[in-house]
N, C-alpha and C positions, 0 to 999 in steps of 0.2 A: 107758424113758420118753423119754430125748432123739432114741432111733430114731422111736420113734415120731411123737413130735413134729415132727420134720425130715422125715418124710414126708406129714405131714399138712399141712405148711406149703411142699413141694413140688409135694403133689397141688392146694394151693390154688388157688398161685401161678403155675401152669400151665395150672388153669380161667380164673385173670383172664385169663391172660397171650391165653388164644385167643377171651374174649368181647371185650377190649378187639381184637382185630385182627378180629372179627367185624362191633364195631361199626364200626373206621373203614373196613374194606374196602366197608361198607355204605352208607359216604357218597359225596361227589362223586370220582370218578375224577382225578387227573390227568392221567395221559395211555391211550394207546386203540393197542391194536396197528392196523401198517398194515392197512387193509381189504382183505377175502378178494372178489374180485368171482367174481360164478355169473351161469349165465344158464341158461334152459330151451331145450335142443336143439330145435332146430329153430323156434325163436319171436326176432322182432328185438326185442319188448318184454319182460322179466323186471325188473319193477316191485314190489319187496314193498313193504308197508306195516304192518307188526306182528309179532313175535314174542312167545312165550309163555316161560313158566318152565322149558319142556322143548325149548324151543328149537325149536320149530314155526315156520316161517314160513309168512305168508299173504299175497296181492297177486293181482295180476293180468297176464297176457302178452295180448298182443294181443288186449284183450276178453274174455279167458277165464279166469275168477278160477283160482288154484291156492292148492296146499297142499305146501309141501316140507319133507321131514322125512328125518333120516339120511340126505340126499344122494338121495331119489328125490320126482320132481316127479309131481303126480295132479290132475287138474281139475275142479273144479265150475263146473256151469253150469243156471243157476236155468230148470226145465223152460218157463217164460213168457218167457223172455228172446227177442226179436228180433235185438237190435243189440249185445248185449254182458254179460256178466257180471263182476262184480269183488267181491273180498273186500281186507276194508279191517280188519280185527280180530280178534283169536283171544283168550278165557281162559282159564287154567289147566286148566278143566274138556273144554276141547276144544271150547265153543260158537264158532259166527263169526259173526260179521256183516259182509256187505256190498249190494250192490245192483243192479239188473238194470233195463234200458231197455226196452220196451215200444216197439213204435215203430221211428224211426230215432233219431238223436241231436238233428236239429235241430227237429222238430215232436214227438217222441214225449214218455212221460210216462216219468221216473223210481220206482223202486219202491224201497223199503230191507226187507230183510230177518234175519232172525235162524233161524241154521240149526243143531239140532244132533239126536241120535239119528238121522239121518237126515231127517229133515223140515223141511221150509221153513215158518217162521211171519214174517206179512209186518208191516211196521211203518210205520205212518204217522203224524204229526201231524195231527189234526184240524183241517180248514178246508183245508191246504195241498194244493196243486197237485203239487209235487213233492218227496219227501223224503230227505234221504242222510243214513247212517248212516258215520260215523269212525271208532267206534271201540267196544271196551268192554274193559271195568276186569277186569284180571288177576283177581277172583271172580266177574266174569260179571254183578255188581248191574246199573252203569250203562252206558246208553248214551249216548253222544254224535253230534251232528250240527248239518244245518240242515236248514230247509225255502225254501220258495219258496212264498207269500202266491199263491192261484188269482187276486188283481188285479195280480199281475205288481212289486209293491214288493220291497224288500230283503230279502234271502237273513236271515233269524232263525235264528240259533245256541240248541241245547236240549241237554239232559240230562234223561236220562228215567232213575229209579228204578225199577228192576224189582219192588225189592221192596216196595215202596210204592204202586208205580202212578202217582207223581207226573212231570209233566210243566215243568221250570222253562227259562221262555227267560231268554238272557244277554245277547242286545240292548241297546243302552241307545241313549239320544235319540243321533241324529248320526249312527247307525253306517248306513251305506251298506251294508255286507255284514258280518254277526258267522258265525263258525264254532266251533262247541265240537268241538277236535280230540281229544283224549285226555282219560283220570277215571282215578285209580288207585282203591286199593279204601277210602279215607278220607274220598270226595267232595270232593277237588282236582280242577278241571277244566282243562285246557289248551286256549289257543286263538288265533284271530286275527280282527283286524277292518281292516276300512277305513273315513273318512270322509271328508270335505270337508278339505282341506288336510293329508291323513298319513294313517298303518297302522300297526301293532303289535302287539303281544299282549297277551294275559291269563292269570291266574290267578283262580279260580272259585272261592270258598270255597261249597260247600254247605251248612255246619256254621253259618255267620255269615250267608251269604247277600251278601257282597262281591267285588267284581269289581277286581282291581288289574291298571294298566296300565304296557306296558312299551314303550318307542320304538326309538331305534337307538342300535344296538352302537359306540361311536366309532370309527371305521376300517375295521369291517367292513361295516353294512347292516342292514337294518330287522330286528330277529326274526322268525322264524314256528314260534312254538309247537308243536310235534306230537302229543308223549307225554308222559305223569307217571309213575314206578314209584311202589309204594309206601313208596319211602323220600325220594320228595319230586324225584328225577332227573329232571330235564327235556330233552327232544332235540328236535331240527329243527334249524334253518339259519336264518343269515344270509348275505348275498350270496351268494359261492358257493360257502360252508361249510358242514357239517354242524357242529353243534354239538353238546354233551352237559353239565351243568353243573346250576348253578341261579345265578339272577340276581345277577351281578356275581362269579360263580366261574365259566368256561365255558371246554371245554379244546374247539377247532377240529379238524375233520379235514377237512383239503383232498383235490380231487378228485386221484386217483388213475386216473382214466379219464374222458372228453370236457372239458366244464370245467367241470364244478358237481358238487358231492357233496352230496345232498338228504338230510337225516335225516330218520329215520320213525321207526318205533317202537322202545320201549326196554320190556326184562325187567326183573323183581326183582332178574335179577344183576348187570344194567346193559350185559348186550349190546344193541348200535344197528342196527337196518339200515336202508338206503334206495337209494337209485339215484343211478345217472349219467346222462345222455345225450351222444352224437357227434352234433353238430350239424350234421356233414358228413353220415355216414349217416342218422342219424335212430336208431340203434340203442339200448337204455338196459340196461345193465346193474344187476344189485341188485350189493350188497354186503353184507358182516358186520362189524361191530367190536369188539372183545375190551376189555373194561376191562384194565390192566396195574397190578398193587400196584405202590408204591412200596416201594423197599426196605425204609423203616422199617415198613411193615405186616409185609411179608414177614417182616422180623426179630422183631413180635410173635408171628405164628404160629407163629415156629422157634424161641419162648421155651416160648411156651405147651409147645407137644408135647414139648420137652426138659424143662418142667417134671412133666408128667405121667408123660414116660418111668422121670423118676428116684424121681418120688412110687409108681410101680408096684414096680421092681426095688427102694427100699427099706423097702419099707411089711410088714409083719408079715403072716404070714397072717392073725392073727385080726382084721386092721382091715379084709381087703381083703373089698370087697363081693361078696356069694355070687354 
């Protein structure tokens, strides 16, 4: 009885011990190993802007959206494209979104698109002249962006429900330019604006339908929102920081190459990437950022699995599950 017992309260004890280090691993990171920088041979731009749960990254090199994955680089390039292709989001499922110029850059038309089994499905806002796609939510529901009004007024930030069909702008009175950058899969939406007299970000509740506003970091520089995972992890940069956190918890990564480290997008598991540029060359490299536990997490883990190890070796056969 008391073997058994002491097994049963080892094997418990060792489940808590690894959902408690599941959950806090799952929160805001403190700190972030030094960034791995890559770049695509033979290209001066390697720009990502998203990664997925499988660690795909997606962006664009010199106009030429790609996709790199296990260390080898492959390019898409939207068959209508004149001036440029770029992918700007990847979901778990492998769908992407980004968007292709038509034109040149400075007269031509913008297009946003959503690509996956192979096929290009194109995406626009209704009425708008031009429309870009940011980003979409680690299950592939939403998407984010802006358009550009065919009368030439301010750049409108949306969110579009895939699975609904719904179209919500995030605009509000004032905004000179709104951008909805990232959604994770709860309808949180990240983003930024500008207006008359300042700039800063937002969070997009979709569930409430409120817009909360965020100014500047004391010491560091205005925010600019990027991504959301879905555990609420927010990434982008202030001045010339990458950041990762959530508001008024934010751990900085300084650049590491040229003099600014951009944060882009963030995973479920809290990997970052973004870029640098040499403002000599002109050259930008991406980067990667690793969440690192803190010891006491780590120490939770190493409870937990010692819990389990010893709820194994002294558990009876007839308790242990077939």
């Amino acid at each position: 009885m008391s073997t058994a017992f002491d097994a049963r309260h080892a094997a418990i004890s060792g489940l808590a011990g690894l959902m408690l280090w599941v959950a806090t691993s799952a929160s805001a990171a403190t700190s972030y190993s030094e960034p791995t920088l890559f770049s695509r041979p033979g290209f001066s731009i390697t720009q990502p802007w998203d990664i997925n749960d499988s660690g795909v990254i997606v962006g664009q090199s010199d106009n030429m959206g790609f996709i790199y994955s296990a260390g080898v680089f492959s390019s898409l390039v939207h068959p209508n494209a004149t001036a440029g292709t770029h992918l700007s989001g990847i979901a778990n499922d492998g769908t992407l979104v980004g968007g292709y110029w038509e034109g040149d850059f400075e007269t031509g038309k913008s297009h946003a698109f959503v690509y996956n089994g192979g096929v290009f499905t194109e995406f626009a806002v209704p009425g708008a002249r031009d429309t870009y796609v940011r980003n979409i939510s680690s299950n592939g529901r939403y998407l984010t962006g802006y358009s550009n009004p065919e009368d030439g007024s301010a750049g409108v930030g949306f969110v579009f429900d895939r699975n609904t069909q719904t179209l919500t702008q995030l605009s509000v009175a004032g905004d000179t330019i709104t951008i909805a950058q990232g959604a994770n899969s709860y309808g949180l939406v990240t983003g930024s604006f500008s207006r008359a007299g300042g700039s800063g970000s937002f969070i997009f509740d979709l569930n409430t339908k409120t817009r909360t506003e965020y100014f500047g970091i004391p010491g560091v520089g205005v925010p600019r929102f990027r991504d959301i995972n879905d555990a609420g992890l927010i990434s982008g940069f202030a001045g010339s920081q990458a950041m990762v956190g959530r508001p008024g918890d934010w751990t900085f990564i300084a650049p590491i190459y040229g003099t600014s480290a951009l944060g882009y997008g963030t995973n479920n598991e809290g990997f970052l990437v973004g870029y640098s540029a040499d403002p000599v060359s002109g050259d930008v490299l991406g980067w990667l950022a690793t969440p690192v536990p803190e010891p006491a997490s780590w120490g939770l883990m190493a409870l937990g699995l010692l819990g389990l190890g010893l709820g194994k070796r002294r558990m009876p056969r007839a308790l242990m599950a077939p």
